[in-house]
FIZADREN-523415 format. One record per residue: chain; z, y, x of N, C-alpha, C, CB in turn; residue in one letter. Coordinates in Angstrom, 1 decimal. Atoms other than C-alpha are relative to their C-alpha. Glycine has a CB too. Layout:
BEGIN
+----+--------+--------+--------+--------+--------+--------+--------+--------+--------+--------+--------+--------+----+
! ch !     nZ !     nY !     nX !    caZ !    caY !    caX !     cZ !     cY !     cX !    cbZ !    cbY !    cbX ! aa !
+----+--------+--------+--------+--------+--------+--------+--------+--------+--------+--------+--------+--------+----+
!  A !      Z !      Y !      X !      Z !      Y !      X !      Z !      Y !      X !      Z !      Y !      X !  A !
...
+----+--------+--------+--------+--------+--------+--------+--------+--------+--------+--------+--------+--------+----+
# end
This chain:
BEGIN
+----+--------+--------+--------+--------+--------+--------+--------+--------+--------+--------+--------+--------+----+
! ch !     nZ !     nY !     nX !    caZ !    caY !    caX !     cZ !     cY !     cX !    cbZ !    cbY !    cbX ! aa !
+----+--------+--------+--------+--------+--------+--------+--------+--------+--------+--------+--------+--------+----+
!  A !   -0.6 !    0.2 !   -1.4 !  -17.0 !    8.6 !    4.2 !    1.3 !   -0.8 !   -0.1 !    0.2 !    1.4 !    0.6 !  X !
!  A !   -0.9 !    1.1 !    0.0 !  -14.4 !    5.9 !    5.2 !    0.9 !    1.2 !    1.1 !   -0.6 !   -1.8 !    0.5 !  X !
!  A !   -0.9 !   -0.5 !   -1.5 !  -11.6 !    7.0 !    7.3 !    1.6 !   -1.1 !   -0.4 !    0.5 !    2.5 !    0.2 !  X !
!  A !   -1.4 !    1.1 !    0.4 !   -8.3 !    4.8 !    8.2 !    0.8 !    0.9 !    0.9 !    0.0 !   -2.0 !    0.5 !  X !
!  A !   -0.5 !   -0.4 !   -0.9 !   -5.2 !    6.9 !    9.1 !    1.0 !   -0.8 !   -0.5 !    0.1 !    1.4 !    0.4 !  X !
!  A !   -1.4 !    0.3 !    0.1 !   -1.5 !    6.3 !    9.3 !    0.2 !    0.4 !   -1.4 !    0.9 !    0.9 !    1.0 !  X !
!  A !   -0.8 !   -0.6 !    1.2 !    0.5 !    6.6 !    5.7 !    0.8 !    1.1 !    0.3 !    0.9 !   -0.8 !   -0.6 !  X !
!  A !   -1.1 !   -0.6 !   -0.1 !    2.7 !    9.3 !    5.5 !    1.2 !   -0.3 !   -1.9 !   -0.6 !    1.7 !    0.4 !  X !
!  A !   -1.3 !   -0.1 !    1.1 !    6.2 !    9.8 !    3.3 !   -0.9 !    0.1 !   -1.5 !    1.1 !    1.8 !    0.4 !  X !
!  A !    0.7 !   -0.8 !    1.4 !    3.6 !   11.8 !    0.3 !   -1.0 !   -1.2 !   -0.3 !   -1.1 !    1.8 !    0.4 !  X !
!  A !    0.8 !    0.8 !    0.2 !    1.7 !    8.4 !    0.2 !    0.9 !   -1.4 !   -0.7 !   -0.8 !   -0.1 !    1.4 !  X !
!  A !   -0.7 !    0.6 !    0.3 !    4.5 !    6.5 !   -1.2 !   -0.3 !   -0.4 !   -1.3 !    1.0 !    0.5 !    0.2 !  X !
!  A !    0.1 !    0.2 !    1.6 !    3.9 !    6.8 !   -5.0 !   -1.3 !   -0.4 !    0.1 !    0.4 !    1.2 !   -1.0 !  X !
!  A !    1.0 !    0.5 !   -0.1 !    0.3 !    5.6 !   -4.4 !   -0.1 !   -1.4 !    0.8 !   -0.7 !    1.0 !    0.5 !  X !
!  A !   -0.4 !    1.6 !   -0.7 !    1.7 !    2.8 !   -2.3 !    0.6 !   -0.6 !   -0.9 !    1.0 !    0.0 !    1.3 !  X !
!  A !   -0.4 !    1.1 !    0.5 !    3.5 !    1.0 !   -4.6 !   -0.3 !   -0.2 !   -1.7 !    1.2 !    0.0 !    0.4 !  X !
!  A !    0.6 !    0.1 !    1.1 !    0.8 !    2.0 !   -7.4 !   -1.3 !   -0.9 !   -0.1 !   -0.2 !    1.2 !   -0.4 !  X !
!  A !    0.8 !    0.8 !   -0.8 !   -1.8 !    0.1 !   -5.2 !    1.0 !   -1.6 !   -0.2 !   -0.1 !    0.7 !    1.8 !  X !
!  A !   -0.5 !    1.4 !   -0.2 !    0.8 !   -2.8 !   -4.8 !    0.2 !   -0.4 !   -1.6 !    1.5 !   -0.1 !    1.1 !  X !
!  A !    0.1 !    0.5 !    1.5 !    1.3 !   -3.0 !   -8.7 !   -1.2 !   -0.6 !   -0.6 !    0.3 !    1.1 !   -0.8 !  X !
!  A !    1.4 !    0.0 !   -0.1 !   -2.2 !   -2.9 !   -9.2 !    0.0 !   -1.8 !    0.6 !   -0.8 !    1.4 !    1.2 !  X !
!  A !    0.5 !    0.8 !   -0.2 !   -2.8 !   -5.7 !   -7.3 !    1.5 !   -1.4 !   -0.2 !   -0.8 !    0.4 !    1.3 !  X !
!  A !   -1.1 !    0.9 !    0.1 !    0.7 !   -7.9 !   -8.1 !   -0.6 !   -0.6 !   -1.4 !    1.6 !    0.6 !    0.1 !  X !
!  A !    0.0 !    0.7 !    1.0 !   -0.5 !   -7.4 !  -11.7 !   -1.3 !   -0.7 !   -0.2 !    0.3 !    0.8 !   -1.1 !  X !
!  A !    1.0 !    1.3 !   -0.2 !   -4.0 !   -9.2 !  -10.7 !    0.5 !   -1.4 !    0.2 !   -0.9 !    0.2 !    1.2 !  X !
!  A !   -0.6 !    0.9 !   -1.0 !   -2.4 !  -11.6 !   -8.7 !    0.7 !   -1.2 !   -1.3 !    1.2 !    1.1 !    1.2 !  X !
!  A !   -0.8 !    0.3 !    0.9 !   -0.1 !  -12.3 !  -11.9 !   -0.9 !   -0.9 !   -1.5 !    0.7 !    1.3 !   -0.3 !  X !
!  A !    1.1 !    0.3 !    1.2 !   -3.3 !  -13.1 !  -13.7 !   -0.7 !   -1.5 !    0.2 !   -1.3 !    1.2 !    0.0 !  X !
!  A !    0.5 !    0.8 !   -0.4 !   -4.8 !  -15.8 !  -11.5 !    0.7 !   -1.1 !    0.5 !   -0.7 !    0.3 !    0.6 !  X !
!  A !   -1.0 !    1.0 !   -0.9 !   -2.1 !  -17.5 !   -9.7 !    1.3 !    0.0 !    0.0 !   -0.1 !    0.0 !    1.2 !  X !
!  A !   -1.1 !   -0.2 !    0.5 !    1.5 !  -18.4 !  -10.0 !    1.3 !    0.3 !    0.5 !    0.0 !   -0.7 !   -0.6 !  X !
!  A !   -0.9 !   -0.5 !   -1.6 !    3.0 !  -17.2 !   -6.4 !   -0.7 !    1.2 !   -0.3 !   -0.4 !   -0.9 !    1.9 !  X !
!  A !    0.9 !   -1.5 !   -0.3 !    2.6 !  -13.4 !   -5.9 !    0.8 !    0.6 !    0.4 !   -0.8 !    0.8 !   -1.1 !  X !
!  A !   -1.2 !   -1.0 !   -0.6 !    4.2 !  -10.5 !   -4.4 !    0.6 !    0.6 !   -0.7 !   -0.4 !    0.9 !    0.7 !  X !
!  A !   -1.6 !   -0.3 !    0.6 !    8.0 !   -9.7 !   -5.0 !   -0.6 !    1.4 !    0.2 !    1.8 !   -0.6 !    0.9 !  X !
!  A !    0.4 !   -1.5 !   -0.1 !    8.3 !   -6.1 !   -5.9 !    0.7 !    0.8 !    1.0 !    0.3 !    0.6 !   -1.2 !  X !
!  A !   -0.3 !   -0.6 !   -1.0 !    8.7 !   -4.0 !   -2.8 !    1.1 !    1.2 !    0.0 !   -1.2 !    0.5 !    0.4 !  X !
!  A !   -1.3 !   -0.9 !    0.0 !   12.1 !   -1.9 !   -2.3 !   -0.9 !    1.1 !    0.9 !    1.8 !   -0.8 !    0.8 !  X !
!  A !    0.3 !   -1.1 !   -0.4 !   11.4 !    1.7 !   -1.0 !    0.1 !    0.0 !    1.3 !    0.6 !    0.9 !   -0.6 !  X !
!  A !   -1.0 !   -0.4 !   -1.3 !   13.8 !    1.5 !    2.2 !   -1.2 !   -0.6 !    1.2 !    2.0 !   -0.9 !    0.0 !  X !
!  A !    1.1 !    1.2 !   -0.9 !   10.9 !   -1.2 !    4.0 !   -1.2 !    0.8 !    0.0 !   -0.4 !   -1.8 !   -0.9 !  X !
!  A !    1.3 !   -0.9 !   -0.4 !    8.1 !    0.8 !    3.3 !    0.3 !    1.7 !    0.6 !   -1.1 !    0.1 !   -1.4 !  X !
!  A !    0.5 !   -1.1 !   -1.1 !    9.1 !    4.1 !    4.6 !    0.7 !   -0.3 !    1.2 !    0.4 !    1.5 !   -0.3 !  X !
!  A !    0.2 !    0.3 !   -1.2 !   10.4 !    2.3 !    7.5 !   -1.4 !   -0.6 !    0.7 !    0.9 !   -0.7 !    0.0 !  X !
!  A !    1.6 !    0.5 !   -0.9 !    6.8 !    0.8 !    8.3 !   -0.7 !    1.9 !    0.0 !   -1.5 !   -1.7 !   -1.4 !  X !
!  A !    0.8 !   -0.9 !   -0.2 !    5.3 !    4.2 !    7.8 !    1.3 !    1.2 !    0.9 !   -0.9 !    0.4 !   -1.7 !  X !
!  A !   -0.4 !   -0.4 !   -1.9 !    8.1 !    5.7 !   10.5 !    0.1 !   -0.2 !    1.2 !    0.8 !    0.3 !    0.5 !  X !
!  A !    0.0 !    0.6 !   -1.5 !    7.6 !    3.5 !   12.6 !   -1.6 !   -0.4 !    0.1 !    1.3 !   -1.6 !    0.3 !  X !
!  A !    1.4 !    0.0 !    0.5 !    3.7 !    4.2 !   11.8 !   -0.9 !   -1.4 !    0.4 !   -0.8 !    1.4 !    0.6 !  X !
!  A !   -0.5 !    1.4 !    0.4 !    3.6 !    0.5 !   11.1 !   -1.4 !   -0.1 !   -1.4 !    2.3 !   -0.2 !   -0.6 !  X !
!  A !    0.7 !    0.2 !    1.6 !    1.2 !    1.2 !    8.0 !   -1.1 !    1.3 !    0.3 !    1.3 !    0.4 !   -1.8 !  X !
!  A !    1.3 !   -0.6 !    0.1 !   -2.3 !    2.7 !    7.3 !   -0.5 !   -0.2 !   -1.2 !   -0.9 !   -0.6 !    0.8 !  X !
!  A !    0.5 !    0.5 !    1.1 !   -4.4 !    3.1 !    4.6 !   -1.6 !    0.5 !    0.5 !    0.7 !    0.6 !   -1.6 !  X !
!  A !    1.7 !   -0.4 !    0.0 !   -8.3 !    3.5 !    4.0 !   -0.1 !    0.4 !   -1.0 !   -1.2 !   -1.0 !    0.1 !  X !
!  A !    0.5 !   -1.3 !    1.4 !   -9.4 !    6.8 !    2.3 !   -1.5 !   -0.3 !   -0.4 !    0.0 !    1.8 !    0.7 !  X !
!  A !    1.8 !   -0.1 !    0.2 !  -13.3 !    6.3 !    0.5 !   -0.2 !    1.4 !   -0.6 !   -0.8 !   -1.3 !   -1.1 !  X !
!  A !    0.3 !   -1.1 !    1.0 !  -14.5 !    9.5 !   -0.5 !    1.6 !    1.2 !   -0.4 !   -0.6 !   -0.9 !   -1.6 !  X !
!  A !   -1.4 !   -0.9 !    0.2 !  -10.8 !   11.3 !   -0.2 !    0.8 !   -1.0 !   -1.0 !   -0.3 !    1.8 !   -0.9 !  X !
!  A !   -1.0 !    0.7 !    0.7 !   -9.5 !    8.6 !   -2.1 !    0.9 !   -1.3 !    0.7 !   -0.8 !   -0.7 !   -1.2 !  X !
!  A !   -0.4 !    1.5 !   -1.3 !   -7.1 !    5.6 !   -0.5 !   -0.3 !   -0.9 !   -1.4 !    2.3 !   -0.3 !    1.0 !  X !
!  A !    0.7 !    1.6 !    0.5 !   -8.6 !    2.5 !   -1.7 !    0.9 !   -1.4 !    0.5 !   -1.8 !   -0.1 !    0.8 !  X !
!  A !   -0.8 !    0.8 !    0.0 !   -6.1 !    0.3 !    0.1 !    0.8 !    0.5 !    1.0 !   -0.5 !   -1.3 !    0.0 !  X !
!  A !   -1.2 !    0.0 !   -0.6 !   -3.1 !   -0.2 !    2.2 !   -0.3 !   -0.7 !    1.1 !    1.1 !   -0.5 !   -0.6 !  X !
!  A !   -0.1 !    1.2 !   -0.7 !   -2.5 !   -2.0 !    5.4 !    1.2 !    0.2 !    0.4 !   -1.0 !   -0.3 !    1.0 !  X !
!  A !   -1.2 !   -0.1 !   -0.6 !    0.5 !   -3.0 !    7.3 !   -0.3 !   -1.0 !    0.9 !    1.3 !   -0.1 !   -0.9 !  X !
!  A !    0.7 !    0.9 !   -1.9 !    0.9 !   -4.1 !   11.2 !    1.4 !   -1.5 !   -0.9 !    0.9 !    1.4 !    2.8 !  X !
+----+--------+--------+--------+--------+--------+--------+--------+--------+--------+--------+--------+--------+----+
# end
Protein backbone atom coordinates (compact mmCIF):
# COMPACT_ATOMS: atom_id res chain seq x y z
CA UNK A 1 0.00 0.00 0.00
CA UNK A 2 1.28 3.55 -0.93
CA UNK A 3 0.21 6.37 1.17
CA UNK A 4 1.66 10.14 1.03
CA UNK A 5 1.35 12.14 4.36
CA UNK A 6 2.97 15.17 5.85
CA UNK A 7 6.63 14.57 7.60
CA UNK A 8 6.69 15.00 10.98
CA UNK A 9 9.69 16.20 13.62
CA UNK A 10 10.37 11.86 14.23
CA UNK A 11 11.00 11.72 10.37
CA UNK A 12 14.05 13.83 10.47
CA UNK A 13 16.80 11.21 10.85
CA UNK A 14 15.32 9.30 7.86
CA UNK A 15 15.20 12.60 6.04
CA UNK A 16 18.54 13.34 5.78
CA UNK A 17 19.44 9.48 5.45
CA UNK A 18 17.20 9.52 2.21
CA UNK A 19 19.06 12.80 1.11
CA UNK A 20 22.56 11.12 1.75
CA UNK A 21 21.55 8.19 -0.07
CA UNK A 22 20.78 9.91 -2.89
CA UNK A 23 23.71 12.95 -2.77
CA UNK A 24 26.03 9.84 -2.55
CA UNK A 25 24.45 8.53 -6.08
CA UNK A 26 24.33 11.73 -7.43
CA UNK A 27 28.25 11.99 -6.46
CA UNK A 28 28.75 8.99 -8.58
CA UNK A 29 27.35 10.18 -11.93
CA UNK A 30 27.60 13.83 -12.06
CA UNK A 31 29.62 16.59 -10.85
CA UNK A 32 26.81 19.22 -9.53
CA UNK A 33 24.76 17.72 -6.65
CA UNK A 34 23.07 18.52 -3.53
CA UNK A 35 24.82 20.72 -0.72
CA UNK A 36 24.32 19.05 2.57
CA UNK A 37 21.02 20.16 4.16
CA UNK A 38 21.27 22.13 7.68
CA UNK A 39 18.51 20.87 10.19
CA UNK A 40 16.92 24.49 10.91
CA UNK A 41 15.30 24.43 6.84
CA UNK A 42 13.89 21.14 7.10
CA UNK A 43 12.00 21.33 10.26
CA UNK A 44 10.86 24.55 9.09
CA UNK A 45 9.29 22.97 5.83
CA UNK A 46 7.79 20.23 7.86
CA UNK A 47 6.06 23.16 10.35
CA UNK A 48 4.98 24.85 8.00
CA UNK A 49 3.82 21.19 6.53
CA UNK A 50 5.77 22.29 3.46
CA UNK A 51 7.12 18.47 3.17
CA UNK A 52 5.68 14.92 2.58
CA UNK A 53 6.90 11.75 2.14
CA UNK A 54 5.67 8.36 0.44
CA UNK A 55 5.33 5.37 2.78
CA UNK A 56 5.42 1.69 0.54
CA UNK A 57 4.54 -1.03 2.71
CA UNK A 58 5.09 1.14 6.16
CA UNK A 59 8.31 2.12 4.77
CA UNK A 60 9.06 5.98 3.40
CA UNK A 61 10.62 5.41 0.18
CA UNK A 62 11.02 9.13 -0.62
CA UNK A 63 10.66 12.76 0.37
CA UNK A 64 8.98 15.60 -1.19
CA UNK A 65 9.01 19.26 -0.63
CA UNK A 66 6.39 22.11 -1.83
Amino acid sequence: MIQIKNSGKQDIKEIFRLCKISTDFQKTRFTVHWPIFDRGPVENEIDENRQWKIKMDGKTVCILLS
